[in-house]
N, C-alpha and C positions, 0 to 999 in steps of 0.2 A: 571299264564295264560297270562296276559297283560305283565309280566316283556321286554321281546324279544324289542315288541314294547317301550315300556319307554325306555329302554337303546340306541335303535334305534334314539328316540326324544333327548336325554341325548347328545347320540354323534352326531348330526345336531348342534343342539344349538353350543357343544363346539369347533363346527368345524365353524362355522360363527364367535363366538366369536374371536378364532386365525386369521381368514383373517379378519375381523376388524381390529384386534390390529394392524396385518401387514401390513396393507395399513394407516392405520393412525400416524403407527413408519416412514414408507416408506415417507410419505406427510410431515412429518416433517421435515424428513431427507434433502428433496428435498427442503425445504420453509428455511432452514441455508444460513445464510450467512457467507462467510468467506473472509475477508480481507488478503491480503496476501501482506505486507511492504517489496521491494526492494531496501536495499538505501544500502550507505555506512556510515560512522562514527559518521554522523548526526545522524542516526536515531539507531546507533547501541548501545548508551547509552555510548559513547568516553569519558572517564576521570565526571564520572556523578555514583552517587551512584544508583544499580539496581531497577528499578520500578521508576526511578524520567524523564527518559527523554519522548518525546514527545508520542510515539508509546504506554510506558505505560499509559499514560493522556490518550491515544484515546481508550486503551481497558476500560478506567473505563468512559469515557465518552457513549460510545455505550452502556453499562453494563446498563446504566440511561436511555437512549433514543430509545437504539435498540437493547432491552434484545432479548440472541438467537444468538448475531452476536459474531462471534470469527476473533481476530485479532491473525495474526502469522509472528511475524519479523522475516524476513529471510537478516537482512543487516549485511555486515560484516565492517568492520573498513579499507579503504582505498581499498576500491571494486572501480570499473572503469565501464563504458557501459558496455564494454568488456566480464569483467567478470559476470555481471549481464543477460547478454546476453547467455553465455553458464553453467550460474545457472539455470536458468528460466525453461525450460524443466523437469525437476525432481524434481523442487517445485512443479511448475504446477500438476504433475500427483502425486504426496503426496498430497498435499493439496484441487486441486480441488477446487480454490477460485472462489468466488462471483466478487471478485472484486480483484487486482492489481493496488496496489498504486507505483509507480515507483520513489523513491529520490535517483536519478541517474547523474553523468555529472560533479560532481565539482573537482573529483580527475583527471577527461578528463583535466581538465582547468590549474589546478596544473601543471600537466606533459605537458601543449606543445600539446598533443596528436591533431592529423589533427582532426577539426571539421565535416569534411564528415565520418568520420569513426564513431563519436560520435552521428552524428545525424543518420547514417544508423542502428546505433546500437539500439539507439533507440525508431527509427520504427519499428523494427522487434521484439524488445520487447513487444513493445504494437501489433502486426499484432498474435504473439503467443498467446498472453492472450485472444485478444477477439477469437482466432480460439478455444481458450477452453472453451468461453463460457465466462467468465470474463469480465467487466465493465471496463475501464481502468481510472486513474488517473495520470496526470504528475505533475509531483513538478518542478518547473521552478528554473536556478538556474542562476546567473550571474557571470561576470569573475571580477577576479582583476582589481582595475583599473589601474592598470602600465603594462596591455595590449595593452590599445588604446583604443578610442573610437568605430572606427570599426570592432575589433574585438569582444569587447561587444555585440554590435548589431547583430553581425552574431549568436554570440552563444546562444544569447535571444530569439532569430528567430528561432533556431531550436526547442525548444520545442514551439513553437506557431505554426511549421509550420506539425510538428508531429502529434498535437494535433488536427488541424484540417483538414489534410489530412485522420485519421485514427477516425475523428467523436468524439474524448477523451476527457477527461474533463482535466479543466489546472488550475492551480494556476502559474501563470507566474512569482511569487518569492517567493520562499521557504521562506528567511529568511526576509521578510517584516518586518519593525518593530523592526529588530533586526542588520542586517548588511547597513542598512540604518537610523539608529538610528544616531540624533548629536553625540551623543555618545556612538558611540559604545561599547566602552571597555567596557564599562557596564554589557554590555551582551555577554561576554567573557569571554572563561577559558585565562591564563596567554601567550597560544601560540599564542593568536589571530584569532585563526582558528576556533577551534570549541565553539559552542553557551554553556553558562553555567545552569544550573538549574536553575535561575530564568529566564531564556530566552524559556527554554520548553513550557510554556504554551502559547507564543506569535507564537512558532510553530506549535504548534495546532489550534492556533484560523486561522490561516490561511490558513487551512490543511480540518478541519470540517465543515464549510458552503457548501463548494463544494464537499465534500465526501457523508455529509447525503443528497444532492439532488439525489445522486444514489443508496442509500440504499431504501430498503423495509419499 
């Protein structure tokens, strides 16, 4: 006699239950973070055994301090602005990050490449990111010094000038610690060029003070 009515009550209930779960799946969805690493060789783990360079430190560091947040290196091995520049767009819409970490500019420095070109590049890197919604971060990087002294300064400028034209947060030297070190070679693989495993954690520590003031 009453059954009609209980099944009636039965499906109410489990029809709340589902739009709970869905909007609480949805709320979660929405409350992720996702880092999204732009770099070249540096950060692409170059002559360095897999999970030992900087990028994996940062996914096991957030893992500790900002469970929930996902990191996704998107850097390849001898990437330029350029190419980071017409990557960006179709990480962006796969990934969908929180945040854009950009370690970008030193392969510009290598090749000669015009600094207007390098710092147009970018700007427009970071003007994509935040038009997606993304928090931006610049990794700052400095030139040889058998460039000159003012040529250093220009290129040091451009990310200072990026970064504050477009409100981003900056680390003004990537490799603090490490390419400024008395001794360098220390914290070198044999080319000179790129940082060794024991030198990854010094580019993190330089990396994570100014990333987790923009995390959740």
């Amino acid at each position: 006699m009453h059954t009609p009515l209980l099944r009636r009550r039965h499906f109410n209930w489990t029809l709340l239950a589902l739009v709970g779960w869905g909007f609480a799946a949805a709320l979660q969805a929405a409350s992720e973070q996702r880092i999204l690493v732009l770099g070249d060789s540096l950060s692409a783990e170059y002559g360095l055994s897999r999970g030992t360079g900087w990028v994996a430190l940062l996914q096991k560091q957030v893992a500790q301090e900002k469970p929930g947040t996902q990191v996704i290196n998107a850097s390849i091995s001898g990437d330029t602005t350029s190419g980071g520049r017409s990557r960006l767009p179709a990480l962006l819409k796969k990934h969908q990050p929180s945040h854009v970490v950009i370690e970008l500019g030193g392969n510009d420095a290598l090749r000669g490449l015009p600094m207007t070109m390098t710092q147009g590049n970018l700007l427009n890197m970071a003007q994509q990111a935040q038009a997606a919604g993304a928090k931006v971060l610049l990794l700052g990087m400095h030139m040889p010094p058998n460039y000159g002294p003012d040529m250093a300064r220009q290129f040091e400028a451009a990310y200072a000038q990026v970064a504050q034209s477009q409100k981003a947060a900056l680390v003004p030297f990537f490799l603090k610690g490490v390419g400024d070190d008395p001794e360098p070679l220390k914290w070198f693989q044999a080319d000179r060029i790129h940082p060794n495993e024991a030198a990854q954690a010094r580019l993190l520590a330089n990396v994570w003070p100014t990333l987790k003031k923009q995390l959740k």
